[in-house]
Every structure is written in structure tokens, then in C-alpha cells.
N, C-alpha and C positions, 0 to 999 in steps of 0.2 A: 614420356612426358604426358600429365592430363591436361588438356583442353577443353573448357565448354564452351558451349554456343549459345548466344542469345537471339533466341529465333523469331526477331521481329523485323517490319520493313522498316527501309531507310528513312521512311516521314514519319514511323513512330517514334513516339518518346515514351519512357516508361510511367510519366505521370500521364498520360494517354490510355494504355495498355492497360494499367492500375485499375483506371477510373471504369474502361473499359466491362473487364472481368471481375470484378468487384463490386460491391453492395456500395450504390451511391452512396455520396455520404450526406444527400436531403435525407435520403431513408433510414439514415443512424440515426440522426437529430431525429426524424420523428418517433423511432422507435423508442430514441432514451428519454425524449421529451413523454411521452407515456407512461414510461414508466417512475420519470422522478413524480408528474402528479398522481399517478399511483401509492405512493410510498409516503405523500403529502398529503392526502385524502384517508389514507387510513390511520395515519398517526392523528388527525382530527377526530376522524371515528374513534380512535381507544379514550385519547381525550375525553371527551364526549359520554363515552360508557363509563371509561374507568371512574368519572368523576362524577358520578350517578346524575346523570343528567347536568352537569356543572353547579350540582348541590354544594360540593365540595370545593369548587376553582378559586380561587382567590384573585379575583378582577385584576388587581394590580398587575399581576402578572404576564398580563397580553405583552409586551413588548417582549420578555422571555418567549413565549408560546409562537408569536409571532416568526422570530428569529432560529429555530428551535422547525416553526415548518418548512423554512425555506431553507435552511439546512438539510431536512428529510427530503426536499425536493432535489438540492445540487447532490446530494451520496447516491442518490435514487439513479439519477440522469447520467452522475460519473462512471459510477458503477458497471451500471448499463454498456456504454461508449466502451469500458473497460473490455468488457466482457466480448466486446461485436468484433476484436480485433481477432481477424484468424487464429496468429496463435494463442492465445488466453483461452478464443473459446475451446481448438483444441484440448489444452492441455487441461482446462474444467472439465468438461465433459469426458475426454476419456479419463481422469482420476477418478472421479464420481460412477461412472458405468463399471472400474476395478471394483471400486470400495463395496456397490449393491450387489457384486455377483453372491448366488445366493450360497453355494458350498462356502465362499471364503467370508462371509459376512459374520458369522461370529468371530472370527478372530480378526475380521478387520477392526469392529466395535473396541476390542482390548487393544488393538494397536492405538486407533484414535482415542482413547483416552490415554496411554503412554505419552503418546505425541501433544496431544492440549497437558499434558501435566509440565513435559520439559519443555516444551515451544511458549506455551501459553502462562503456564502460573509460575515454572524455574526462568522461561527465557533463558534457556542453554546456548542459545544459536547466539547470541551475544557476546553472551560469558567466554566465548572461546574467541573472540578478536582481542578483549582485556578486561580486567576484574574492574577498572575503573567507569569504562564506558558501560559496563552490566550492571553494576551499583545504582548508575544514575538514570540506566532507563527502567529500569525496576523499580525504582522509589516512583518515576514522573507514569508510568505507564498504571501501578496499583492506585501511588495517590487520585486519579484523574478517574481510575475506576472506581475505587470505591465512592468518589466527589459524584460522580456521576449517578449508581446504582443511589444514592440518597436523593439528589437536587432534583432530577428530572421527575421521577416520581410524585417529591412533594409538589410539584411545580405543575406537573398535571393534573392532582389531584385525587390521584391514585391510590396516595397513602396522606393519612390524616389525625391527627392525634386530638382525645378530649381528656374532661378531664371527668372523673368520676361525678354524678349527681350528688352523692351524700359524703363525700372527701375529695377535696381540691387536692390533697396533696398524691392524689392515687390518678395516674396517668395510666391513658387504656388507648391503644393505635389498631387504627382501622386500615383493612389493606385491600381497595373494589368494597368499600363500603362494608365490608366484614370483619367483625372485632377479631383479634388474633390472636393479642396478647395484652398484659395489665401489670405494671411496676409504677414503684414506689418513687418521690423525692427525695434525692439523698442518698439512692442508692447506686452502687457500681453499673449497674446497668443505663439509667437513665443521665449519669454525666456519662457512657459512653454514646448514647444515643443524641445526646443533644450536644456533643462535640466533635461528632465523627467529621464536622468537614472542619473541622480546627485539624483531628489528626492529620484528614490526607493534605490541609494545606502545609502543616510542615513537612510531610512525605518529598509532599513534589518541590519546595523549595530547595529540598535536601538534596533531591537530585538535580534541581537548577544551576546550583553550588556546584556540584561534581563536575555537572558537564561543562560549565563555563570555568572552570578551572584548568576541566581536561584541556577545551577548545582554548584557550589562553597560551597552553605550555606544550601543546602534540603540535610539532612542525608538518606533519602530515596531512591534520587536521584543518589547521592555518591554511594550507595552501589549496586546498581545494573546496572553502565552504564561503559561503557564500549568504548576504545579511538577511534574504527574503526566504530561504528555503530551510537554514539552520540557526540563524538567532533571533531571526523573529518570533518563534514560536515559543522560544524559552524565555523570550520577552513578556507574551502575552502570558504564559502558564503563574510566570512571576507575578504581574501584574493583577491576576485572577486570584492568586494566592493571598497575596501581600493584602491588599485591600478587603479580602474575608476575613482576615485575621486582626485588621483596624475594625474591623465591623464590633468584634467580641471583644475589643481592649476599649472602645468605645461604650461600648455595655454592663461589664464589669471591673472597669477600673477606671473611667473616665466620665461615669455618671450620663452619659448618652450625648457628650460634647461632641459636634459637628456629625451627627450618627446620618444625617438629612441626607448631608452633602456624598460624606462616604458612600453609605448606600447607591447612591445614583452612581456614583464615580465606579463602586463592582458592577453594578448593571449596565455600564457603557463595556466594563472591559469583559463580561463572559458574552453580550451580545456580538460583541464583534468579534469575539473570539470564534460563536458559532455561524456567524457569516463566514469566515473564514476556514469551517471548519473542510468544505467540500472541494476546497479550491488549493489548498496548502499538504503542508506535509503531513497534516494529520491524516489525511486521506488510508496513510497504509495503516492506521486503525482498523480499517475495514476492509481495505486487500488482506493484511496478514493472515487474516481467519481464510478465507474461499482460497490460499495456497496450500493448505491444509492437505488439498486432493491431491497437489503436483509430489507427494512426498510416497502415496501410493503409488503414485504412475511410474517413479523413481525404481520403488522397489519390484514392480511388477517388472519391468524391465530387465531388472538385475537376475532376477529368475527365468526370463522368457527368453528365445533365442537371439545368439546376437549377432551384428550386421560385421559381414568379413570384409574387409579393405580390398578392392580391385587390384591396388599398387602391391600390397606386403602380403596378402593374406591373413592380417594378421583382426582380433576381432579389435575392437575399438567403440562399439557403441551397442545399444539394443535394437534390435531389428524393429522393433515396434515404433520408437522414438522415429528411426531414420526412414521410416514409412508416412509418419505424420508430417515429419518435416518436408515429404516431397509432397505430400497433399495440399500443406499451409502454400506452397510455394507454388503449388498449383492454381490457388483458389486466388493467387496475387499476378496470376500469370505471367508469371516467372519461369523460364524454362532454362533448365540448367542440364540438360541432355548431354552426353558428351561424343563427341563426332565420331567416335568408333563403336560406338553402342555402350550403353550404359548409364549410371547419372552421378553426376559430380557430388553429390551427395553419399554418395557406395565407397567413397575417397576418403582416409582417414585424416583428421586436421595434419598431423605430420606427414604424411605424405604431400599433403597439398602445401606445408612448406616448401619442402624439398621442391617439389615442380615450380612453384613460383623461382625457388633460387635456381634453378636450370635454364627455365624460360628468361630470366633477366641476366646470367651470365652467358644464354647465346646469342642475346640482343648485344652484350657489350662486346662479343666476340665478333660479330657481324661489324659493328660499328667500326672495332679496330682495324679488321681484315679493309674495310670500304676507304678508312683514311689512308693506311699502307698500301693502298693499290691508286689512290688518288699522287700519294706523294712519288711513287714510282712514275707514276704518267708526267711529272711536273718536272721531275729530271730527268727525263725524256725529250717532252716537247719543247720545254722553259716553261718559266713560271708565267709568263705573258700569254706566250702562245695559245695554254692550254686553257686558262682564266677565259680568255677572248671566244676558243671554240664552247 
């Protein structure tokens, strides 16, 4: 049977212990607080540059700009705190020290673009729960990028469009204040340019569709989700969407009727949308990419030697993984040691069923043995008798 020990005294507690052996958590906060105005001082700075000195900015725009830094300030700060938890940072740091070693680093290079082509541009890791739930984050995840790779840009002023001096109808876009490129009115290029956030707002509609369809009719789905974490956001995406797309039916089909109100009404909803961006489920926007390394650490593992079960012999994990895990568990001071030598951790998950079902069928064995021996004494003494001693 395996046994651990938790080897602390009787007046600790483990939020004690924690607090104890572990990185305060004033010192997290100021750490992530650093770093979110870190990450909110240089997106001013690009600002700043990118928009030649705010030759380029368009005033109006401060309420964007605005919401848009303190966004970079909460991903900055999340991030951060993300990152300060033992295992995370484990598991960062040693993928990233795999990936740089210098013998396997070219062919780690061709793994990781393997890996951003199916994780990142197919989103295979989806596709394989069901073709419906892939669909729809495929359309909301591209629309949202592509909305983004245009909006943020023009909106810092990074990219800029004129129009020719000696032909208006010859458009020429500037990108850090450097001309690029130069097309025509009229032409396939220029309605693709000047419609692109019409495309991706029907992209992500399309997928808004899907998944509140899905979410409507998966019993699965229903019963574990929940309004703040999963439909709010396909709220907002809608809402982001819908009202861009009144913006352009307003413009060319409606002669610029109520374009005032519109307007304001998308800029209440992507503002709050990027308030919200640091704090909600968008967030694994920005974990998904930095898990990137846990997938080298996976496979180095699978190659490296592996960790043999105390109980079966049998292997069950990588040596490597079940080295870090006693370190993590270390650094939480955690002591999972086991009373005859060894660590509960060297125990493979089935085995450590099995001991748990042993240890609770000798408890119930003990229990029965104690009542048959209680009932024995009672028709012995009487029931009175024996009550009273």
C-alpha cells in the first residue's frame, strides 16, 4: 500500500506553508504591475512612432487608443501573474530551453512552423472534439484576426491611405509612413481593401451562428456553460459585428441615415469589448501562442527516459516531467515523500487508484470488524450494561 506524508506541524496550515515557501503574492502584484505598464508605455511608444510623430493619428480616436492601452496594460499584468505560477513557469521555460538547444534547433524551427500551421491557421486541436465546434471557431478566431490586423493599425496610425496629387481616383497606402503600394478605384483590389472588416464581420457572425446553435442543441454544452464565460463573448463579437455592418448599409444604401448614432453605438461596443478583453475568455488569445513550448516539452519527454512506477514497474510517465513535478511541488512546499522512502510522485496514477481502493476497503474492514466486536460485547454484557460502561 502507498502512503504519503505531509510533513508539517500540527499549527500549520497549508495556506501558511504556501505563503510561507512561496513568492508573496505583494511581490507578484508588483512584479505583473511592471510589467502591464511596461507593455502600456511601449504600445504608446509605437503609437507615437508608428504615426510619425501623430502626423498621422486621427484625434477622434482617443477613446479607442485609450481602451486599446489599458487593455495592453491588463494582457501585460495577466500574463505576467500567468506566468509567476510554478507550474506555467515550469513548463515555459523548460519548452523554450528544448526548443533553443542548439543541435535540435533546426529542426525544431520546422516542427514549429508544422505546429502554428495545424494549431494556429488549421486549428486541428479543435477539429478533433467536432466539425461543428471547428467551423465556428475558425470563422470567429480568423474573422477577429483579420478585423484586428486592419483596425488596430489604422487606428494607431501606422497605416494610412492618400490619394494621388494629380488623380483622385488612384489610391496609394502608407505603412510607418512609407508608401508601399498604389491601386486603382474600381478595382478588385481596392473593394477588397475597403471592405475587409465587412468580410471578417460576416466571418465571425457565421461563426456566432454556429456556436449558438451548437450551444442551443449540445446537452453537454448546456450543462456546463455558463453566461459570463461563454455567451457573453459571442454577445459582444455579435454586437461588434452587427453594428459594423449597419455602419456600411448606412453608407451605401441608406444615404448616411442615423450613421451619427451608429457610430457611437460600434464604439461603446469594441470599447468595451477591449476592456474586457484582459479579463474574460478572450484572454486564451494570448495563452494559446506561449503553449506552443509545452508541446516540445511533450515530445522531448516522449524521447527522453521514462519514470518506472515504485508499485508495477511498469513506465507510466517521462522522467523529466516527474522531476519537474517534484520541484513545482517543492517550490509550494509540498512534501509528498513516502514513509518508506521514496516520493508519491515515482507512483503511477493507477496504482495510486488501486492504494486508495485498498486503503478505503481496510478502513471499511476495520469499521466492520469494530461494530462485530461491539455487538458481540452487547450480547454478552446486555445492551444496558455495556451502553452505561
Amino acid at each position: 500500500m502507498v502512503q504519503s506524508s505531509f510533513r508539517m506541524k500540527p499549527a500549520e496550515t497549508p495556506e501558511l506553508l504556501l505563503s510561507r515557501k512561496s513568492t508573496p503574492a505583494s511581490h507578484d502584484v508588483a512584479y505583473a504591475t511592471l510589467w502591464g505598464l511596461g507593455v502600456a508605455v511601449v504600445l504608446l511608444l509605437a503609437i507615437f512612432i508608428g504615426s510619425n510623430a501623430l502626423k498621422h493619428y486621427d484625434a477622434a480616436l482617443v477613446p479607442y487608443t485609450g481602451a486599446c492601452v489599458f487593455a495592453a496594460f491588463g494582457i501585460g499584468y495577466r500574463f505576467s501573474m500567468w506566468l509567476r505560477r510554478p507550474p506555467t513557469r515550469a513548463y515555459w521555460f523548460q519548452g523554450w530551453r528544448i526548443f533553443f538547444r542548439p543541435r535540435q534547433l533546426p529542426r525544431n524551427i520546422l516542427r514549429l512552423a508544422q505546429i502554428f500551421f495545424s494549431d494556429f491557421f488549421a486549428q486541428r486541436f479543435i477539429e478533433k472534439r467536432s466539425h461543428a465546434r471547428w467551423a465556428a471557431h475558425w470563422l470567429i478566431a480568423w474573422g477577429c484576426l483579420l478585423a484586428a490586423a486592419v483596425t488596430f493599425p489604422l487606428s494607431f496610425g501606422w497605416v494610412h491611405f492618400e490619394s494621388a496629387p494629380d488623380n483622385q481616383a488612384i489610391y496609394r497606402a502608407f505603412v510607418f509612413g512609407q508608401h508601399v503600394s498604389t491601386f486603382h478605384l474600381g478595382t478588385v483590389t481596392a473593394a477588397l481593401t475597403f471592405n475587409v472588416l465587412d468580410i471578417s464581420a460576416v466571418m465571425v457572425l457565421a461563426g456566432v451562428a454556429i456556436a449558438l446553435f451548437r450551444r442551443a442543441r449540445d446537452r453537454g454544452a448546456i450543462s456546463v456553460q455558463q453566461f459570463a464565460q461563454d455567451m457573453m463573448p459571442l454577445l459582444m463579437l455579435f454586437a461588434i459585428s452587427i453594428t459594423g455592418l449597419f455602419l456600411t448599409a448606412s453608407t451605401h444604401l441608406l444615404r448616411g441615415l442615423d450613421y451619427g448614432f451608429l457610430s457611437m453605438l460600434h464604439a461603446v461596443t469594441v470599447i468595451f469589448t477591449l476592456l474586457y478583453l484582459p479579463f474574460g475568455k478572450f484572454f486564451h488569445i494570448f495563452q494559446r501562442p506561449a503553449q506552443i513550448g509545452v508541446q516540445f516539452y511533450k515530445e522531448e519527454g516522449a524521447r527522453s527516459a521514462q519514470a518506472i512506477c515504485l508499485r508495477c514497474n511498469e513506465p507510466f510517465a517521462s522522467q523529466m516531467h516527474i522531476n519537474d513535478l517534484k520541484n513545482v511541488e517543492s517550490s509550494l512546499g509540498i512534501d509528498y515523500k513516502l514513509t518508506g522512502g521514496g516520493h508519491y510522485q515515482d507512483v503511477c496514477p493507477l496504482c495510486r487508484r488501486k492504494s486508495l481502493a485498498i486503503t478505503q476497503d481496510g478502513k471499511w474492514r476495520e469499521q466492520s470488524t469494530r461494530m462485530d466486536r461491539d455487538q458481540s460485547r452487547q450480547e454478552v454484557y446486555g445492551k444496558d450494561t455495556y451502553n452505561n460502561s
